[in-house]
Each structure stands twice: as C-alpha cells, then as structure tokens.
ChimeraX commands (.cxc) that place a marker at each C-alpha (Angstrom):
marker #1 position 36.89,-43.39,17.03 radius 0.5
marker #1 position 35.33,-39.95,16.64 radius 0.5
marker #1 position 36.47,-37.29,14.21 radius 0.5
marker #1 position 35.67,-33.73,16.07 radius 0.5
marker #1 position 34.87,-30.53,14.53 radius 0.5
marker #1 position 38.09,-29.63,13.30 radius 0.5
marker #1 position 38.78,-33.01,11.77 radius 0.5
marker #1 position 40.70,-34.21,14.91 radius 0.5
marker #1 position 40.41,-37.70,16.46 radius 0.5
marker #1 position 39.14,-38.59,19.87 radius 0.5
marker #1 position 40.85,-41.30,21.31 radius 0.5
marker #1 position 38.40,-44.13,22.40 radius 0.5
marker #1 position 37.17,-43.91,25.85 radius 0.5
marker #1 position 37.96,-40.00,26.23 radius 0.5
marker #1 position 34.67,-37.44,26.41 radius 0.5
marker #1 position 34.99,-34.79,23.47 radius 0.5
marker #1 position 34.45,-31.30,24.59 radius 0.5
marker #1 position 33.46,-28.72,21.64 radius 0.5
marker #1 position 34.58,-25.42,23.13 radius 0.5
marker #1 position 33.21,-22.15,21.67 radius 0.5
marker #1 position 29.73,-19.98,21.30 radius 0.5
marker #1 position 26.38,-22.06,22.05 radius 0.5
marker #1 position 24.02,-21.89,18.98 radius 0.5
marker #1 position 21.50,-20.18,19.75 radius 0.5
marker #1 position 17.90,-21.64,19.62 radius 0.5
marker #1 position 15.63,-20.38,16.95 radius 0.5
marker #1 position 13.00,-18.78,18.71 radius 0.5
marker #1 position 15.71,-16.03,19.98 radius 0.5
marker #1 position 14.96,-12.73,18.72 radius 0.5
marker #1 position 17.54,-11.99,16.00 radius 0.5
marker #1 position 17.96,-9.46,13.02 radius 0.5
marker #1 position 17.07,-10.69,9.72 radius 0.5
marker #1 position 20.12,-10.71,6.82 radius 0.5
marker #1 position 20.03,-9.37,3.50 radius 0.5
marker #1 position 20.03,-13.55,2.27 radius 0.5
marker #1 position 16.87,-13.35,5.02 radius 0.5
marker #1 position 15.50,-9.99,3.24 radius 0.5
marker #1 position 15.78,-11.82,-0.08 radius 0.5
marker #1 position 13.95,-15.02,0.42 radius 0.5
marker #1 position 11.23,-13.29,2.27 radius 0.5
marker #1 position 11.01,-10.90,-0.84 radius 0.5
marker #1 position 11.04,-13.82,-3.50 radius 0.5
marker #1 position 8.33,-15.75,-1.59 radius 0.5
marker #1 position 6.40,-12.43,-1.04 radius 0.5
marker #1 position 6.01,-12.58,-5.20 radius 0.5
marker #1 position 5.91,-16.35,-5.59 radius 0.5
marker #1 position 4.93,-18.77,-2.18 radius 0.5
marker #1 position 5.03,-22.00,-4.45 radius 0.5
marker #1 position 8.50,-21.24,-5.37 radius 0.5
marker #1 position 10.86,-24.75,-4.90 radius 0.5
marker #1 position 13.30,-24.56,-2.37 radius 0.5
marker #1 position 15.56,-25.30,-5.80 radius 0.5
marker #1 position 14.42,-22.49,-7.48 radius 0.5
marker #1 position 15.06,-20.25,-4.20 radius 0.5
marker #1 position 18.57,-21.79,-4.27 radius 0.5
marker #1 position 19.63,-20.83,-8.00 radius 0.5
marker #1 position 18.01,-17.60,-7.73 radius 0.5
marker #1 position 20.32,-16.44,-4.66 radius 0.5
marker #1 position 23.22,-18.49,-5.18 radius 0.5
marker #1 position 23.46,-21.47,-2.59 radius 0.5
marker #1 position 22.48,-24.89,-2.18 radius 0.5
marker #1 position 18.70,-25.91,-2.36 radius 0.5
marker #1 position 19.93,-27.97,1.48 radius 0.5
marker #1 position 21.17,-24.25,3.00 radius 0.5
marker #1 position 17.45,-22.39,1.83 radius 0.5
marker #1 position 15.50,-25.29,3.21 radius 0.5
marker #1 position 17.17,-25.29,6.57 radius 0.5
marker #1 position 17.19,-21.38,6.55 radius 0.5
marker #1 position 13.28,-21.23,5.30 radius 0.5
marker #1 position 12.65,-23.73,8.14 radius 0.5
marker #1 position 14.34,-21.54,10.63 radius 0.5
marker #1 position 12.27,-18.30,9.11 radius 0.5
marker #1 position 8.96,-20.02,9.85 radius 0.5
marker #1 position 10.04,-21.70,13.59 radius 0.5
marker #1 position 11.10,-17.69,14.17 radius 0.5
marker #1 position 7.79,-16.76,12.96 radius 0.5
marker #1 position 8.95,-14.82,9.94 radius 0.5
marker #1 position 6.73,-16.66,7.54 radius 0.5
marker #1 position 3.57,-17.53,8.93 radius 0.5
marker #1 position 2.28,-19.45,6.67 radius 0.5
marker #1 position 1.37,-19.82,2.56 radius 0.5
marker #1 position -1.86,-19.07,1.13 radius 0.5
marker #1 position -3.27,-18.46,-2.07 radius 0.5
marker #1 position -5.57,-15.46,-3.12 radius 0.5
marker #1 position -8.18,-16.61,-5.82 radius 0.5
marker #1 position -8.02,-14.37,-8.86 radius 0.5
marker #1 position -11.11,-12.36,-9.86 radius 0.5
marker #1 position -12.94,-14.27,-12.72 radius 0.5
marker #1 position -13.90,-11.74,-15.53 radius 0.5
marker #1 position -17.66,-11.56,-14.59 radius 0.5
marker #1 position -17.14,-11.05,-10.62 radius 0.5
marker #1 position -18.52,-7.97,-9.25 radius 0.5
marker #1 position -16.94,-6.66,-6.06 radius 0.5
marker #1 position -18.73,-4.05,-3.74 radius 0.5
marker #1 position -18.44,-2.39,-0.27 radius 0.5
marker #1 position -21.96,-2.86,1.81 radius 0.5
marker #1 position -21.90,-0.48,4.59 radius 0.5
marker #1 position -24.22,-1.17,7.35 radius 0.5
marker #1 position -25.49,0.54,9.93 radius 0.5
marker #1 position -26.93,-1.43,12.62 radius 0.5
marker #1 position -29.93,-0.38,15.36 radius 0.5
marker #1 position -28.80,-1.92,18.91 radius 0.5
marker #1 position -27.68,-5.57,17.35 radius 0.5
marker #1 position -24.36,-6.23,18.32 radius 0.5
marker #1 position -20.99,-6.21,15.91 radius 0.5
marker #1 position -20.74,-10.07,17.10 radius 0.5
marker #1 position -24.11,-11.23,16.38 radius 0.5
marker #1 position -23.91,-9.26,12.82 radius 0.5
marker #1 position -21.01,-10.74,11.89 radius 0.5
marker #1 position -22.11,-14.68,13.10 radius 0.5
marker #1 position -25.64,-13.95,10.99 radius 0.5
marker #1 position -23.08,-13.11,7.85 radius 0.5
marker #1 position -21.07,-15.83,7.80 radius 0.5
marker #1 position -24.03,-17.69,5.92 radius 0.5
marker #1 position -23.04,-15.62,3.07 radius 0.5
marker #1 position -20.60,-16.98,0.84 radius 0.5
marker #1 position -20.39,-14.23,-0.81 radius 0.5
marker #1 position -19.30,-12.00,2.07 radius 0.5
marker #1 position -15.58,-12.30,1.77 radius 0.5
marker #1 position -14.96,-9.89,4.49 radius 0.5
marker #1 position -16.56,-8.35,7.19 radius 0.5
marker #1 position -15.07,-5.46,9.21 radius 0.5
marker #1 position -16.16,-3.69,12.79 radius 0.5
marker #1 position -15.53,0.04,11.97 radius 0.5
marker #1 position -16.05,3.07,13.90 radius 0.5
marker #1 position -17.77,5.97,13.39 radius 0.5
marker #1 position -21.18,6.24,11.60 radius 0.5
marker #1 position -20.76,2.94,10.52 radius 0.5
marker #1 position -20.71,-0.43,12.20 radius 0.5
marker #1 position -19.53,-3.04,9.70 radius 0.5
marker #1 position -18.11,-2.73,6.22 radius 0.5
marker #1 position -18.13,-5.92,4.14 radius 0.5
marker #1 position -16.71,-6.54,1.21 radius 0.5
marker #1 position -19.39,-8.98,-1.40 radius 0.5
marker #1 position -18.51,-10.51,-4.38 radius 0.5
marker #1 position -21.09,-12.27,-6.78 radius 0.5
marker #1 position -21.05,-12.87,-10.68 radius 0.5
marker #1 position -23.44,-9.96,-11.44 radius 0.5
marker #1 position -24.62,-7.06,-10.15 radius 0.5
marker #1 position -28.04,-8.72,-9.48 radius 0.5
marker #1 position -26.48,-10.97,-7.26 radius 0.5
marker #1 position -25.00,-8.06,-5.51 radius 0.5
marker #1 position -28.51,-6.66,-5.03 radius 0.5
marker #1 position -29.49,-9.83,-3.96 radius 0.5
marker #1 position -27.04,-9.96,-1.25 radius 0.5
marker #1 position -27.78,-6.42,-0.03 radius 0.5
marker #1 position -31.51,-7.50,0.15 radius 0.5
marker #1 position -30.25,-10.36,2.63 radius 0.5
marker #1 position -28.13,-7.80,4.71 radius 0.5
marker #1 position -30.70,-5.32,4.98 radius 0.5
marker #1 position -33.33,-7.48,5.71 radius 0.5
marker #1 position -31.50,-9.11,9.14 radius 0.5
marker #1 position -32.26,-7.71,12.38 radius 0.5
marker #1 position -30.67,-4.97,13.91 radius 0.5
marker #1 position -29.59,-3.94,10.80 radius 0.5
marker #1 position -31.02,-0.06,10.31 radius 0.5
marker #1 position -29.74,0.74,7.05 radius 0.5
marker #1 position -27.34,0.03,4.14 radius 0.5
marker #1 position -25.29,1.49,1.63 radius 0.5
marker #1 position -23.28,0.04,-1.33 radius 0.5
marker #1 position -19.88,1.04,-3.41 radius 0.5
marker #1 position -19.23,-1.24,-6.14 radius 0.5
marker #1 position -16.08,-1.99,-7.52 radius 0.5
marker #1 position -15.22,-0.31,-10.82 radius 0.5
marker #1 position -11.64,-1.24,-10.88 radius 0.5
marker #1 position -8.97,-2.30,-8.71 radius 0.5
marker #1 position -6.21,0.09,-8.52 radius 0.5
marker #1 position -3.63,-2.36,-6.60 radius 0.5
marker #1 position -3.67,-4.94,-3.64 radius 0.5
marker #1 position -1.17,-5.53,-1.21 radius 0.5
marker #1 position -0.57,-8.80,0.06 radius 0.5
marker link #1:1,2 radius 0.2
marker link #1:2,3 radius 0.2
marker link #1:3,4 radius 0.2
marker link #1:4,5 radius 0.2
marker link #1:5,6 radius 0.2
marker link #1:6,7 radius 0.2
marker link #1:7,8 radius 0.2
marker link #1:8,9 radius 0.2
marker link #1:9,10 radius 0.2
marker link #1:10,11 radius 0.2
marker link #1:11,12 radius 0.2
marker link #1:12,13 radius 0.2
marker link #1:13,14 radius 0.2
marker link #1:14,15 radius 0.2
marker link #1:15,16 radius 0.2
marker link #1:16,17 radius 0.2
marker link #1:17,18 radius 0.2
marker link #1:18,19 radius 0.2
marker link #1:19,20 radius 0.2
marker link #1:20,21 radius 0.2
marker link #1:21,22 radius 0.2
marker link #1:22,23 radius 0.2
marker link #1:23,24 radius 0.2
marker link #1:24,25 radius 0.2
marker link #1:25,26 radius 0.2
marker link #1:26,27 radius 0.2
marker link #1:27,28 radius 0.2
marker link #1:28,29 radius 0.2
marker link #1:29,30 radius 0.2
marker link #1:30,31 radius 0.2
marker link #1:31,32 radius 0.2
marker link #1:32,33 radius 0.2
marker link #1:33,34 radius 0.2
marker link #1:34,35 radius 0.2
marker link #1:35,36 radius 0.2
marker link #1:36,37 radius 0.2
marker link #1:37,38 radius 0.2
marker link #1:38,39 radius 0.2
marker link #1:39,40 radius 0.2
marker link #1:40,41 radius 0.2
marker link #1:41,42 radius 0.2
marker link #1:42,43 radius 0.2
marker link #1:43,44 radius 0.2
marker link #1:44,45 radius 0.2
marker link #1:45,46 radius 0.2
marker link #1:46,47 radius 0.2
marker link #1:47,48 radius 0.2
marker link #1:48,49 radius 0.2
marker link #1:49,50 radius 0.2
marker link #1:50,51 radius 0.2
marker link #1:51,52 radius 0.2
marker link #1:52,53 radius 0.2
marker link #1:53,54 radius 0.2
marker link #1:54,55 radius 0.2
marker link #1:55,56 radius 0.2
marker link #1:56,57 radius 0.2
marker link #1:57,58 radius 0.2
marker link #1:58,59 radius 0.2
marker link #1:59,60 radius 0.2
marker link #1:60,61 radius 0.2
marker link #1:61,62 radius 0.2
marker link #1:62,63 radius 0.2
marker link #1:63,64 radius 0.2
marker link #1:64,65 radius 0.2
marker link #1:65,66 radius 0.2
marker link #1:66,67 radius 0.2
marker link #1:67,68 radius 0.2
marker link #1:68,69 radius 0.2
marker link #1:69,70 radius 0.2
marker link #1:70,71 radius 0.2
marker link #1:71,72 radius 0.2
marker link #1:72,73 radius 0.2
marker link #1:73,74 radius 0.2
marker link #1:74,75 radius 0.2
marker link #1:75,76 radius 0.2
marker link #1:76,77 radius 0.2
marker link #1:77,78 radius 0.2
marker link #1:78,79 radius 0.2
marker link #1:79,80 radius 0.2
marker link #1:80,81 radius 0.2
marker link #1:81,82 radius 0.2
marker link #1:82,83 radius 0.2
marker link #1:83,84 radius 0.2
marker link #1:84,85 radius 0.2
marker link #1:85,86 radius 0.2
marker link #1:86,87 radius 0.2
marker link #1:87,88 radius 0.2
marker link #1:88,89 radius 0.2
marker link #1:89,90 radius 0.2
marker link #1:90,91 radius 0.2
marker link #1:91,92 radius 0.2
marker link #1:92,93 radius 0.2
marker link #1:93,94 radius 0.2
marker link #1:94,95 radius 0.2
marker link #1:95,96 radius 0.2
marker link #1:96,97 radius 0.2
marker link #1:97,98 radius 0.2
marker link #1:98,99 radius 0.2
marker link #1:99,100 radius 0.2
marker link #1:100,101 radius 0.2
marker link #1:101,102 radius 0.2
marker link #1:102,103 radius 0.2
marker link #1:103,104 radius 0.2
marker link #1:104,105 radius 0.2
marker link #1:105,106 radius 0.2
marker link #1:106,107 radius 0.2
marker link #1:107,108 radius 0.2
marker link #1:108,109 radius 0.2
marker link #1:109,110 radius 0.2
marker link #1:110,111 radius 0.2
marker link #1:111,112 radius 0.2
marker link #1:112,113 radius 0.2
marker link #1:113,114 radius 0.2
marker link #1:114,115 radius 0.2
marker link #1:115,116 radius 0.2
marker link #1:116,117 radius 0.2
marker link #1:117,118 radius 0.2
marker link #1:118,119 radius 0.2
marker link #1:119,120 radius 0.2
marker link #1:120,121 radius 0.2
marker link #1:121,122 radius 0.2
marker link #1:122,123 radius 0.2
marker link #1:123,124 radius 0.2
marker link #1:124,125 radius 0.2
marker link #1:125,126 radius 0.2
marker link #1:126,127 radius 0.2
marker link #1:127,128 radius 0.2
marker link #1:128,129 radius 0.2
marker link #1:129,130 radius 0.2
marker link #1:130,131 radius 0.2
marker link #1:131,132 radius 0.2
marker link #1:132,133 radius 0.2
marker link #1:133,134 radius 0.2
marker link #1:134,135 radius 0.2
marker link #1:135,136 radius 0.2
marker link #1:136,137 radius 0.2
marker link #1:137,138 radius 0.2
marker link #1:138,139 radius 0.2
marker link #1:139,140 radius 0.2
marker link #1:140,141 radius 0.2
marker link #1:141,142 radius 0.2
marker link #1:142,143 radius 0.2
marker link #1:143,144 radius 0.2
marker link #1:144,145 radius 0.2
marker link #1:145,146 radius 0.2
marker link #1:146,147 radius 0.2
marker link #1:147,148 radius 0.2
marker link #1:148,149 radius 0.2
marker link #1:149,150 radius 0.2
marker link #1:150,151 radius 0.2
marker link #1:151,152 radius 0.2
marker link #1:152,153 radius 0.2
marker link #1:153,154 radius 0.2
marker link #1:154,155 radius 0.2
marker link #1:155,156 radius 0.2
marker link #1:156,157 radius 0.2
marker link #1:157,158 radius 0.2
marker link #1:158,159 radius 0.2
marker link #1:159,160 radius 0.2
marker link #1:160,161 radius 0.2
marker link #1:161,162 radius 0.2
marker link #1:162,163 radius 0.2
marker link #1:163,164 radius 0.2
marker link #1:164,165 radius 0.2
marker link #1:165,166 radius 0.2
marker link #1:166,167 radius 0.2
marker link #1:167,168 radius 0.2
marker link #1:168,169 radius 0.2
marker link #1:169,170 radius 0.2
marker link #1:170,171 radius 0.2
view
C-alpha cells in the first residue's frame, strides 16, 4: 500500500492519479526570486561558499540550497566557478597595443598564445588591432615581452600602458 501526496492510501491494485499543475522542467525560461537574487549575490562574493553556509546565511536547509543551486546551474544561471589568481606584490601589469601590417587578428593571436605572460588578448577596432593585457614580475620582463610582440610578423608597431594601480575589477 501506497501513501499519496496528501497522506491518503491507495488501495492495492488501484492506479494513483496525482491531479494538479505539471512541474515544469528546468530548462523553462522562468524569473529568478529574491531567495534566487540572493544566492547568486552570495556566490558572486564567495564561489567556495558550502551549500551549509549558503543555508544559515538565508535561512533554510543546506538540502533546499543544494537542490535550488543545482536547478540555477541546469537553467544556466551559474555557469560555472572559477578562481581569479591574486596579483603577487612584485607583478607588473601593462596594456601592449599592437598594430599589425596585413597579418591577420587569428594568426596574431595563435603566435601569442606562446606567451604565458599574455593573459589576454583582444581584437579591437579602430587604429588598433589587438590589445593584450601582460603580466611579468618586473618591468624588464615586460620589456622583454614587448620585444617578443614586436618582433613577430605582421606586427607594424607597438605601444605599452603599464599598470600603476588598479582602481577596481568586476567579476
């Protein structure tokens, strides 16, 4: 004997009919709630916060944020955790903006990925083809770097903007 959703008992031998709205599956579009809002917002500042810790902070049980954090991430709300590696005290960030001479964005950007120290590499437009951003312990591995840049073909000229301070970063 089966108990059915309202506590009731099915008699043995008799199909059990639950009558009512269809859950709907996950990937269906749907607004976000403010318990939505405020997870997203608390893993915005902390991704290795527990599913326990998520749970005290808003006031249900660590069970109900895991099922709802697994929903989030089937819906594509949370795409996915990462870290960003904090700047040691000796790094030295700068812009390189390059200017190529008939070499295309694509073949650039496949030569650069040699360079671990070319964190990113963007295809602009204007004046400029690609704007990388370096990073190095000193500024004579900077120089270094820009030597490398400027010295691959199609590359007509280059320009650099270190870092003096970062202001803020958004995620």
């Amino acid at each position: 004997m089966c108990r059915g959703p309202g506590g009731w008992k099915a008699l043995p031998g008799r199909s059990v009919r639950v009558v009512g709205t269809p859950m709907q599956p996950d990937t269906f579009p749907r607004a976000l709630d403010p318990l939505d809002l405020q997870l997203l917002a608390l893993l915005e500042m902390d991704g290795r916060m527990s599913h326990a810790r998520l749970a005290r902070r808003v006031g249900r049980s660590r069970s109900a944020i895991q099922e709802r954090i697994e929903r989030l991430e089937r819906m594509g709300h949370i795409a996915g955790y990462t870290i960003r590696r904090g700047n040691r005290a000796a790094d030295v960030q700068a812009y390189l903006l390059v200017s190529a001479s008939g070499a295309s964005h694509d073949t650039l950007a496949a030569a650069l990925q040699a360079f671990p120290e070319v964190r990113v590499c963007d295809s602009v437009s204007g004046d400029l083809d690609l704007i990388l951003q370096v990073q190095s312990r000193d500024i004579a591995g900077i120089d270094r770097i820009r030597a490398a840049v400027a010295a691959l073909p199609g590359v007509a000229r280059t320009r650099t903007a270190l870092v003096m301070q970062n202001r803020f970063q958004r995620g």
